[in-house]
N, C-alpha and C positions, 0 to 999 in steps of 0.2 A: 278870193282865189285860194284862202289857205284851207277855207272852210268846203270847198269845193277839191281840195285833195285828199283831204279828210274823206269826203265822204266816196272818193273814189277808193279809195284807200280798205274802208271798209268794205266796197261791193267787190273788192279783189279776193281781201282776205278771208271771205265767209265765201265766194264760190268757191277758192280753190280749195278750201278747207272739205268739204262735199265731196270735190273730187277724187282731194288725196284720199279719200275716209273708204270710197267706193274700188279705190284700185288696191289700194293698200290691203285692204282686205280680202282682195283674191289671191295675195301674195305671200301673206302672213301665214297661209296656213300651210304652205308647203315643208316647212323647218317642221311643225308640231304632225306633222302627218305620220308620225314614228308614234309618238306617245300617243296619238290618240290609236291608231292602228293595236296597238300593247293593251291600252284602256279595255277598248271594246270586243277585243279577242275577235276583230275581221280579217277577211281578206284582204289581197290589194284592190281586188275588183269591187268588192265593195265599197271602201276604201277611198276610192276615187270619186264617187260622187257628193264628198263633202267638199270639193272641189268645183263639180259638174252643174251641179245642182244650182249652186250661184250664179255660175257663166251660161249655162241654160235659161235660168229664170232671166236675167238681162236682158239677151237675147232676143227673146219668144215678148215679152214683154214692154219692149225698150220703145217700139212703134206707138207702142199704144199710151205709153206714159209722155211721150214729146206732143201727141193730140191734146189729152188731157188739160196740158201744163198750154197750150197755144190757148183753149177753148174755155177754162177756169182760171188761168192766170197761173204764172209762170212762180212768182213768187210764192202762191198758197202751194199748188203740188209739189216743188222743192220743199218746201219745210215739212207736208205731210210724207214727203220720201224719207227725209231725215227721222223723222220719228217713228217710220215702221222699221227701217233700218238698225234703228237703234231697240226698239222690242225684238226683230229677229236676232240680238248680239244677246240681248237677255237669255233671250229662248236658249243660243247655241250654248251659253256658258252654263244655264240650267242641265242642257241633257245630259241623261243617266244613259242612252241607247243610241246605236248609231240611225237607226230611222229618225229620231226625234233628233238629233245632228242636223241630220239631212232635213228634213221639215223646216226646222229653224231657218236653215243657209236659204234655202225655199222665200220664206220670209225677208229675210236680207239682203236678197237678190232682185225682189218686189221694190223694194226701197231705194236701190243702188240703180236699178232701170233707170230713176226718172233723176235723180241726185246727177249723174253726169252731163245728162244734154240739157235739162233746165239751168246745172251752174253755168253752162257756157253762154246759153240763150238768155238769161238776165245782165248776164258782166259784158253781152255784147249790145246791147239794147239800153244799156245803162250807161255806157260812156261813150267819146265824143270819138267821129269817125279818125282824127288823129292820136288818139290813145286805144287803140282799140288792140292793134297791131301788136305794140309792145307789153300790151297786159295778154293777151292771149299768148303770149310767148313765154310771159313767167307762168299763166295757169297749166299748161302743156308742162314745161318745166317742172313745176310742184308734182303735176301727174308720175312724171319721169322720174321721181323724186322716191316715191311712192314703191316702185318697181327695186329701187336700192333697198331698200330700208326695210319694207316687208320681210322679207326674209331675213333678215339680219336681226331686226327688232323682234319676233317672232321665236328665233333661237334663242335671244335673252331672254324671255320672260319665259320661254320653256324651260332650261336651265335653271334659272331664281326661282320661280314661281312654279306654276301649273299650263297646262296646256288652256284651260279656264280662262285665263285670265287677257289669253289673244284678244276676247270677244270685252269680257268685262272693262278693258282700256277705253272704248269706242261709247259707252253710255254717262259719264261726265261731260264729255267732248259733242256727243250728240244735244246732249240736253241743251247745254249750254249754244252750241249754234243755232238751234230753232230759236231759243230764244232774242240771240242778237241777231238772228236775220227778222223774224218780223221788227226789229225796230230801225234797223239799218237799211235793209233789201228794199228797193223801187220795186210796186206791183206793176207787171204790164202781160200784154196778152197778144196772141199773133191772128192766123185766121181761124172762123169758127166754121171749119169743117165738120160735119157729125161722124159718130166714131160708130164705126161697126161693130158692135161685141162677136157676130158670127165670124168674122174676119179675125178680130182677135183671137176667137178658140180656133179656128183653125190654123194657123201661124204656130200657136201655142203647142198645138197637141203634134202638128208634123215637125218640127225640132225638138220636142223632150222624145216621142216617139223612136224617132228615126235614132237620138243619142243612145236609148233604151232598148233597143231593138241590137245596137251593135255590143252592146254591152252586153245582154243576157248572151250570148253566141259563146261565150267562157264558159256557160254553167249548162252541161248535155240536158239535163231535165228539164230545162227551159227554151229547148229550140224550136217547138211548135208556137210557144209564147213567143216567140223572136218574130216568128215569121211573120204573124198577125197581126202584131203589133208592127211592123216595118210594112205590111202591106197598106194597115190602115192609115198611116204617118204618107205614105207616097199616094195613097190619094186624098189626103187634107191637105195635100199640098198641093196637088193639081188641084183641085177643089178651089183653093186659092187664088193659084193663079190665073184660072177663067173668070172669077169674078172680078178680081183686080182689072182684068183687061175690058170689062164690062161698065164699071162700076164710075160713077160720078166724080165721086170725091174719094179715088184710091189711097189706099194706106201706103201703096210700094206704087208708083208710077214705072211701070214695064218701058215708056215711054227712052226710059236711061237708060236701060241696053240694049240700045240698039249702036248707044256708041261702046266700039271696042274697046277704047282706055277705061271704059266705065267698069266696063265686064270683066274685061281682062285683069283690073287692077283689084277687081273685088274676090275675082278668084284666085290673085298670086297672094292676098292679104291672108284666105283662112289658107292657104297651104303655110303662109309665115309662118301664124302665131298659132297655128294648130301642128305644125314643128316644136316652136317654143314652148307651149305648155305641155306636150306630150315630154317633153326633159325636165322640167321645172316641177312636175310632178313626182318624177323618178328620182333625179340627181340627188336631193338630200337624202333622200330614202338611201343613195346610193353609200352616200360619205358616211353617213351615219355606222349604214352595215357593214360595208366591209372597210373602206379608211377607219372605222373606230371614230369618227368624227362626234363630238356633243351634239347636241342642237343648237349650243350657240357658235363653237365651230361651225359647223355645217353651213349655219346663214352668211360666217364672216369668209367661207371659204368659195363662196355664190357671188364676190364683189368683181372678182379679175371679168366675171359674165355681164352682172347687171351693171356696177361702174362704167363700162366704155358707153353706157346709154349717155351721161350723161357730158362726157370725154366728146364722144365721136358726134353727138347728134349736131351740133353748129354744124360743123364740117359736112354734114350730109345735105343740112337744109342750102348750104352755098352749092355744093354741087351737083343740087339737082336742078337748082337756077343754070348754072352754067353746061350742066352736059345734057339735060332732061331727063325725065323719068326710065326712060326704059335700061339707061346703060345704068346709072346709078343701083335700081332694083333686083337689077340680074346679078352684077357682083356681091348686092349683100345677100341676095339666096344662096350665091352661090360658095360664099364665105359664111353663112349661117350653115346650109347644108355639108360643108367639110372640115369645119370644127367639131359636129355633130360625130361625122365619121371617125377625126381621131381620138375621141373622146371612147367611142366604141374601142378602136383598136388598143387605148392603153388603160383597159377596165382592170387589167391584173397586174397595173405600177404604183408608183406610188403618188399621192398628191400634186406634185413636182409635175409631171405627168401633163397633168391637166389642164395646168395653167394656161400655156398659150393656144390648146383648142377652142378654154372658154373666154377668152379674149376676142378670137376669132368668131367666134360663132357672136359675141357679145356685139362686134362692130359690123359683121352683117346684117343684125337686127337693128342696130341704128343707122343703117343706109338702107335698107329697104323700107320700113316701117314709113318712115315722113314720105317718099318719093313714090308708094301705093298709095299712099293718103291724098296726096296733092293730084294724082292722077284720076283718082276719082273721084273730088272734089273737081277739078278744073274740069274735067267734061260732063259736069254738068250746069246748067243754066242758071242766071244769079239768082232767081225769084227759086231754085230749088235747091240749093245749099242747104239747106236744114233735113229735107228727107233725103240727099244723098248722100248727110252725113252718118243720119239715122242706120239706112241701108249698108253703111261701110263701118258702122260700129255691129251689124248684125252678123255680118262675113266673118268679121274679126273673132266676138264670142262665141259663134257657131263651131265656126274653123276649129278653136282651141278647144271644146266640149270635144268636137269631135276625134282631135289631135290626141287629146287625152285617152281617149274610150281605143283609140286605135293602137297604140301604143301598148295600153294594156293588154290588148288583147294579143298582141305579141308576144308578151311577156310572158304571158299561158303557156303559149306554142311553148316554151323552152323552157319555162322555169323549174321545169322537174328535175335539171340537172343543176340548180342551183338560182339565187337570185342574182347573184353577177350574171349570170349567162343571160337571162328574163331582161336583167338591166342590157346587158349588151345588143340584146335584138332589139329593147326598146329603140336604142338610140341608132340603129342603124334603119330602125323603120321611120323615127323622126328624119333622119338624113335624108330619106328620098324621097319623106313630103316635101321638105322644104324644096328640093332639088326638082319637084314634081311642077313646082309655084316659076319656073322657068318656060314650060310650054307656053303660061299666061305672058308672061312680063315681056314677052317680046313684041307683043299688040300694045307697047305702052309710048307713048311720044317721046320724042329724042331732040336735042338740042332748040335753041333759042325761036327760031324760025319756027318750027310747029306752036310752041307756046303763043306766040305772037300771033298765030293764023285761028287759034282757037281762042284765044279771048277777043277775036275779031269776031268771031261766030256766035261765042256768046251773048254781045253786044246787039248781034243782029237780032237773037232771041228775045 
């Protein structure tokens, strides 16, 4: 028995380790996003895709690495994610240029694709269906963990250290897990679908496209290059999506939206967190500039936001058992979306100021977050949980790629009158993504009796 906790023990703490490594690190860079900006004498818009670039590559890639990891084994592609991961951490620490930045994250984002849904898909396959529950709760947790920390820990090593060294932390820590997961991690494998490479490029090329397309729209010299590139992004997508509907053994089964919760929830998820990262991008940049904030300020001054994740989220997973998805999601849009708002209004106070928008906007991001997720998760079928989680972590990175991209481009419109005011429109164009993510959530299920009437359905499935 003890030797079997043991080894439970270690298949907890080497996936969640993965996890945290893969979230932590789209987090981390937002504190260092000042000094690297000084470093390489960019823009904000360009700027932003050492950011984009990772939650892009996830994204465009994340389908095709959960195939992989089903079709080769779940245990080898984890570890080989780990180790490109950790060469694009190399890479970023190496760059002298922000292309080769960007390049790197590129890399790191290749790694970080398969690093999260293989750590789930081994720690669930690995233990008995009554622990399964309670460990999935602390690896979510660690993730959550992750969201604190990153920018906190980030500001410190930017202050002591270098900006460099965000990425140089992550290659001891990589080495060393590949190495104890091949000796600890159970190989196993799920179905052997065969994997489409044209499917993959096309996936690929209409989400970095379509992010690339909204982004060059800042730079007047590049709007024939916008258009072309967004034309040819919107048919690699349809391109896509006929073959999908066509196709044997689809990567995306269309088949799930045909239910509203599925739809609805996947589209109230990228207005969330494409709200979220379009701030989380900005706000240090914010404190830094005009608060005067350090970098390690800055990350410790991001706690009253990221903290209530970890505050509010119990309280959210109870009630969305008890009131159901739809009322739950709509008050943390709508508490996400007007924290947003006062945040705008008090750009010209002081610190004090801030506090309880980012609190507010902090505890609608942990009440909508789990109660999008469970919604589209719950409408779909038990044999399809893995590609509807796939599909609801693709919403999610899309959404915030494109949160981001959208945001800046705001900040354009204004910032000639300063970067407070650039900061100010950001955050008032985040407020009415997130507030946009309401049309959806009201297609979302509601109290005890639907839940009940839909895991009847499933069953039937």
């Amino acid at each position: 028995m003890t030797g079997e906790k043991i080894k439970s023990g270690w298949v907890l703490g080497l996936t969640s380790l993965g996890f945290f490594m893969a979230m932590m690190d789209a987090m981390i860079v937002t504190t260092a996003a000042t000094a690297i900006r000084a470093e390489f004498k960019i823009s904000v818009g360009t700027l932003q895709w050492a950011l984009n670039a990772y939650n892009i590559t996830i994204a465009a890639v994340l389908l095709v690495g959960v195939a992989l990891g089903e079709r080769w084994g779940r245990r080898r592609v984890y570890n080989w994610g780990i180790l490109i991961f950790t060469i694009g951490s190399v890479l970023c620490a190496l760059a002298t240029s922000i292309n080769w930045l960007i390049l790197a994250r590129i890399v790191e984002g290749i790694g970080a694709s398969v690093m999260t849904p293989m750590s789930m898909a081994i720690l669930t396959n690995a233990l008995p269906t009554g622990q399964r529950g309670r460990a999935l709760g602390i690896w979510s947790g660690i993730g959550g963990l992750a969201l604190i920390v990153g920018p906190s820990l980030g500001g410190f090593i930017v202050a002591r250290l270098t900006w460099q060294w965000i990425f140089w932390i992550n290659v001891p820590i990589g080495v060393l897990a590949v190495l104890l997961s091949r000796r600890y991690l159970p190989e196993s494998r799920g179905g052997s679908d065969p994997i489409n490479l044209m499917d993959s490029l096309l996936i690929i090329v209409a989400m970095a496209g379509t992010v690339w397309a909204l982004s060059a729209t800042t730079d007047g010299g590049q709007l024939y290059w916008s258009l072309a590139i967004g034309l040819l992004s919107i048919g690699c997508a349809g391109w896509f999506i006929v073959r999908q509907a066509h196709a044997d053994f689809p990567m995306v089964d269309l088949h799930l939206f045909r239910a509203r919760a599925f739809t609805g929830g996947n589209l109230a998820t990228a207005c969330l967190y494409g709200s979220m990262y379009g701030v989380v991008f900005f706000l240090p940049q914010y404190l830094q500039a005009s608060q005067h904030a350090t970098a390690l300020t800055a990350g410790l001054e991001l706690l009253p936001w990221t903290g209530t994740l970890v505050v509010v989220a119990p309280f959210a997973g109870r009630a969305v058992d008890r009131f159901g998805e739809r009322w739950v999601a709509t008050l943390g849009l709508l508490l996400q979306g007007g924290g947003y708002l006062l945040i705008a209004w008090f750009v010209h106070q002081s610190y004090a100021w801030l506090v309880l928008p980012l609190m507010l906007a902090g505890v609608g991001l942990s009440m909508a977050g789990p109660a999008l997720q469970k919604s589209v998760l719950g409408a779909a079928p038990r044999v399809m949980i893995g590609k509807a989680s796939g599909i609801y972590n693709v919403f999610r990175l899309l959404g915030g790629a494109l949160g981001t991209t959208i945001a800046v481009m705001i900040f354009y419109q204004v910032s000639g009158e300063g970067f407070v005011s650039g900061f100010q429109a950001a955050m008032l164009g985040s407020a009415v993504l997130s507030l946009l993510g309401l049309i959806w959530s009201g297609s979302l299920r509601t109290g005890k009796l639907a839940n009940l009437e839909q895991s009847s359905k499933q069953s039937e499935r």
